[in-house]
C-alpha positions in Angstrom: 111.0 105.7 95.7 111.0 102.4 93.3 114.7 103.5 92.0 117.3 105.5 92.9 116.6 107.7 89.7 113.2 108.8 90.6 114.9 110.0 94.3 117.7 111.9 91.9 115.3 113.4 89.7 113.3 115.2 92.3 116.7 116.7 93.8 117.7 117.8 90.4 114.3 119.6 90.8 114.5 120.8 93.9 117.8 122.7 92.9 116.8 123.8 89.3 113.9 125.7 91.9 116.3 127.3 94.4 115.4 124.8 96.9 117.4 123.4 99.6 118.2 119.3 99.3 120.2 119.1 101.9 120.4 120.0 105.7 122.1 123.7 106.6 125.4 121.2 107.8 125.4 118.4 104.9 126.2 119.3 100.9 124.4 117.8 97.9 127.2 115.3 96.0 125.8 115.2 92.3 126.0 111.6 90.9 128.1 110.0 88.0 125.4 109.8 84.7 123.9 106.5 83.9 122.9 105.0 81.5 121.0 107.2 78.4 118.2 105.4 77.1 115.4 106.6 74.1 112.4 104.9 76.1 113.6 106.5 79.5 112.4 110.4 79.3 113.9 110.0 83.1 116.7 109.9 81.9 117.1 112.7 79.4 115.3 115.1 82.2 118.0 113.9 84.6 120.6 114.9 82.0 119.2 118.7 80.8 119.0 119.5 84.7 122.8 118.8 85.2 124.0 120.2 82.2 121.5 123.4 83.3 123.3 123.4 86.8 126.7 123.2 85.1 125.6 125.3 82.7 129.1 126.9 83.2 131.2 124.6 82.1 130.2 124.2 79.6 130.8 126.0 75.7 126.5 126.8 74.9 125.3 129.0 72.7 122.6 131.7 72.9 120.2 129.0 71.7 121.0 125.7 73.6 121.1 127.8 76.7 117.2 129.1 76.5 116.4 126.1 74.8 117.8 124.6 78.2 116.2 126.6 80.3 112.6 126.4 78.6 113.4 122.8 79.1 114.1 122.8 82.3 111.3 124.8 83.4 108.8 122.9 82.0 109.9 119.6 83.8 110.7 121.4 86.7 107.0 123.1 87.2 105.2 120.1 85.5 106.7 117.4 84.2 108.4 115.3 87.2 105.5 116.0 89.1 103.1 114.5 86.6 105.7 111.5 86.1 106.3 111.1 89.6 102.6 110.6 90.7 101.5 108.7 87.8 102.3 105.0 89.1 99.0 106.0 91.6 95.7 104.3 89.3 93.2 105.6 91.5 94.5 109.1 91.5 95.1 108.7 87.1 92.3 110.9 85.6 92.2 113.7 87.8 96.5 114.3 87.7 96.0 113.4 83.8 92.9 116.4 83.4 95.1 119.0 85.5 98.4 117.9 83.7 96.5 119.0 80.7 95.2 122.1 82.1 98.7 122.8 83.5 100.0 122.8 79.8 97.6 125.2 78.1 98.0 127.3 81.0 101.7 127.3 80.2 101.2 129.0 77.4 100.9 132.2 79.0 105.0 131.5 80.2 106.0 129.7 76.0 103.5 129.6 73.9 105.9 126.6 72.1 106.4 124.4 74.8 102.6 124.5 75.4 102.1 123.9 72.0 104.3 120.8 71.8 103.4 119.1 75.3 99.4 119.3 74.4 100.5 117.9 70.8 101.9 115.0 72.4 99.1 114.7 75.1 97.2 114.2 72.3 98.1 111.3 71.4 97.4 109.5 74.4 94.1 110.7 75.4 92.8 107.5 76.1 94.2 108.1 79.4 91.0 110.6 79.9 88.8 108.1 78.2 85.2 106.9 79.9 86.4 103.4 81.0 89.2 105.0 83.1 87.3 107.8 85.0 85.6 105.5 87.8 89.1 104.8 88.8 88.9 108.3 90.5 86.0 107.0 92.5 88.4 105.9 94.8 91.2 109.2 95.0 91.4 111.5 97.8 92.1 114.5 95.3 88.4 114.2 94.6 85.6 115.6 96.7 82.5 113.6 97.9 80.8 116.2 95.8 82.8 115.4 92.6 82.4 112.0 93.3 79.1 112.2 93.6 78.0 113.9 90.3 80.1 111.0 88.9 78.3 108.4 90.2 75.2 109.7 89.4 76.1 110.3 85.7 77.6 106.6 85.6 74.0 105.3 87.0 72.1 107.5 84.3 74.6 106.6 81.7 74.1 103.2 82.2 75.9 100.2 80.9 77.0 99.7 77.1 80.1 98.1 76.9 79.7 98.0 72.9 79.8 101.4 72.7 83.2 102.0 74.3 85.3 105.4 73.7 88.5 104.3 74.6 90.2 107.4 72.8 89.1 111.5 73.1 89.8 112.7 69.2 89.6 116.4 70.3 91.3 118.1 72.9 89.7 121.1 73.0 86.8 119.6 74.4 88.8 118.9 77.7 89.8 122.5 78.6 86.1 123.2 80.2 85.4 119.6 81.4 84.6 118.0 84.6 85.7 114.4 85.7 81.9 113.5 85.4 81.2 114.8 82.3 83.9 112.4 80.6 81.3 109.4 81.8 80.1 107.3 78.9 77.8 104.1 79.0 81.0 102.3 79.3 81.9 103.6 82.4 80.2 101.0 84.4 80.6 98.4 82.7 84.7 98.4 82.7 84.1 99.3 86.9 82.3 96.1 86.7 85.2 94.1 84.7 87.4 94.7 87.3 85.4 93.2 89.9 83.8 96.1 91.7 80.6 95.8 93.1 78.8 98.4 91.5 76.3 98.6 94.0 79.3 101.2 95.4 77.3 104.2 93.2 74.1 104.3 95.1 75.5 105.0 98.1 76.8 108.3 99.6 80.4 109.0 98.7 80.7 110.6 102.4 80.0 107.8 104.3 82.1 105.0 101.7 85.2 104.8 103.9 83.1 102.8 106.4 81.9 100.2 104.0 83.5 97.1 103.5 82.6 97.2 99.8 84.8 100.2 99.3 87.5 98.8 100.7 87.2 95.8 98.7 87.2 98.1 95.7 90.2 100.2 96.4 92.0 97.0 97.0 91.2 96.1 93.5 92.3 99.4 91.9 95.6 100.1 94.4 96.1 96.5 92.6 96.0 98.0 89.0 99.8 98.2 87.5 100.4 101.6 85.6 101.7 100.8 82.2 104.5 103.7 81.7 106.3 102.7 85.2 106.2 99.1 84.4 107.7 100.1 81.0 110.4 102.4 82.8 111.1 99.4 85.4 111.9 96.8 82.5 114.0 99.2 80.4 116.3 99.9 83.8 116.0 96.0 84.5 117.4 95.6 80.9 119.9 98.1 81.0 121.3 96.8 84.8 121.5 93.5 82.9 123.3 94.8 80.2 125.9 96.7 82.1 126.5 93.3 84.4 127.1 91.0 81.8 128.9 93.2 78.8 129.3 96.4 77.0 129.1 94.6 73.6 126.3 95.1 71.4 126.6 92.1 69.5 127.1 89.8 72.1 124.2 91.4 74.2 121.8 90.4 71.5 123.1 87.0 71.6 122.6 86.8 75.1 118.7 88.3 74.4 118.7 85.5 71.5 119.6 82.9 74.5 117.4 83.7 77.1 114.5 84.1 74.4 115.2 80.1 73.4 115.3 79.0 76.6 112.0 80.4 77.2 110.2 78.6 74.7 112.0 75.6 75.3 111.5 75.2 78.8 107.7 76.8 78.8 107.6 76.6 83.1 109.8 76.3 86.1 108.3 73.3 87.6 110.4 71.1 89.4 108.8 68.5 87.2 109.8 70.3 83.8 113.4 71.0 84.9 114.3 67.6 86.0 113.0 66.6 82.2 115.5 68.9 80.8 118.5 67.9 83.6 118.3 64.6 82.4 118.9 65.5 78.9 
C-alpha cells in the first residue's frame, strides 16, 4: 500500500462486510482519526465506517443511521475497490466502464445512491474517452479477444488527432458499450504520443507477451502517473507538513508564502545556483 490509510481503509471494509482482519489468536486495534480533509474522500470514507462500527455510541437518529448505512454500503461494495485499483493506467478503462455498470446496477439495492454516483461519474467521463482506451491494450482484465476487436477498430479508425473526443456528453450511451466501440480516430494517434510503436496492433494479441515491442510499451504505460493518487499523495504530504511544523492557520500560510518565494528565487538546486545565493 502507498500509505497507511489505503491499508486502514480496506480493514474498515473488510469489517463493515463481516469479514475477518485479523488471525483467530490476534484482535483488530482501531486507529486514532487523522486528519479530515475536503480533497481526501479517503478520508471521509475512513470516518463514516467507524462511526458505522461504533454506531452505538453514539446519539443517531432514524435518519443519519440509514443514511450511514447506505453510505457505507456503497463504499463497501464499490467504492474502495474502484479507488483502490485506480492508481493501475493500464487497467483504467475497463475498472472505469464496470465502476459505471456497478452503479446503475446499484440501483436495484437505492435507487438514490445510484442516482447520485452516475451524476457525479458524469462529470468525468473523459476517463472513458477515445484517447484513453488503448491503455487497456496492455491489462490483464482484458481478453486477447477483446483486445483484438480493439485493435482492429483502432486500425480502421485510423489516425485524426484533430478530431479528438476527450469528453463522453451522454452516459447513457455507455450502459451497452464495449471497450472497442469507444475507439475514435484519435485513439492511435495519442498511443502514438506516448511513444508506442504502433506497429503493436497488427499483430496477434495472443502471442504479444513474447515480443519485445510489447514490453517496451507496457513499460511506457506502467510509467503513466494516475492524476487522483498523485493528488491524494500531495494533500497527505501537505497535511504531514502541516501537523510537523504547527497547528496555526495563519502561520501555516506564512510558511506556504515562504517556501513559494524561495522557489522563484532560487529557480534550481544546482550546486552552482546555491553557492550564488550563500554568498549573499
Amino acid at each position: 500500500m502507498p500509505r497507511d490509510d489505503y491499508k486502514e481503509m480496506m480493514e474498515l471494509c473488510l469489517l463493515i462486510l463481516g469479514e475477518p482482519v485479523c488471525s483467530n489468536d490476534e484482535s483488530y486495534h482501531f486507529r486514532i482519526p487523522g486528519a479530515y480533509h475536503l480533497a481526501r474522500w479517503m478520508g471521509k470514507v475512513i470516518y463514516c465506517f467507524k462511526i458505522y462500527l461504533f454506531r452505538h455510541q453514539f446519539k443517531l437518529t432514524r435518519a443519519e443511521t440509514r443514511h450511514l448505512l447506505e453510505f457505507c454500503l456503497f463504499s463497501s461494495h464499490i467504492y474502495v475497490k474502484a479507488w483502490i485499483s485506480c492508481p493501475v493506467p493500464c487497467d483504467a478503462p475497463v475498472n472505469d466502464l464496470l465502476l459505471f455498470h456497478q452503479i446503475v446496477q446499484y440501483g436495484t439495492v437505492s435507487k438514490q445512491v445510484s442516482d447520485a454516483a452516475k451524476k457525479k461519474l458524469e462529470h468525468h467521463l473523459w476517463y472513458l474517452g477515445p484517447e484513453l482506451i488503448p491503455l487497456c491494450l496492455f491489462s490483464q482484465k482484458v481478453s486477447s479477444e477483446a483486445k483484438q476487436q480493439i485493435c482492429e477498430a483502432m486500425l480502421q479508425c485510423g489516425e485524426d488527432w484533430s478530431s479528438r473526443g476527450i469528453k463522453l456528453y451522454d452516459s447513457k450511451k455507455l450502459e451497452n458499450k464495449e471497450l472497442h466501440e469507444l475507439v475514435a480516430a484519435s485513439s492511435t494517434s495519442a498511443l502514438r504520443c506516448l511513444g508506442v510503436d504502433v506497429k503493436l496492433l497488427t499483430m496477434n494479441p495472443a502471442g504479444w507477451t513474447d515480443s519485445p515491442l510489447f514490453d517496451k510499451a507496457k513499460s511506457v504505460v506502467d510509467s503513466i502517473k494516475v492524476v487522483n493518487d498523485s493528488a491524494e499523495r500531495s494533500v497527505a504530504l501537505m497535511s504531514s507538513y502541516n501537523e510537523s511544523m504547527t497547528k496555526n492557520e495563519t502561520e501555516m500560510q506564512r510558511l506556504v508564502q515562504v517556501v513559494e518565494d524561495n522557489r522563484k528565487r532560487i529557480p534550481d538546486h544546482k550546486k552552482t545556483t546555491l553557492k550564488q545565493y550563500e554568498t549573499r
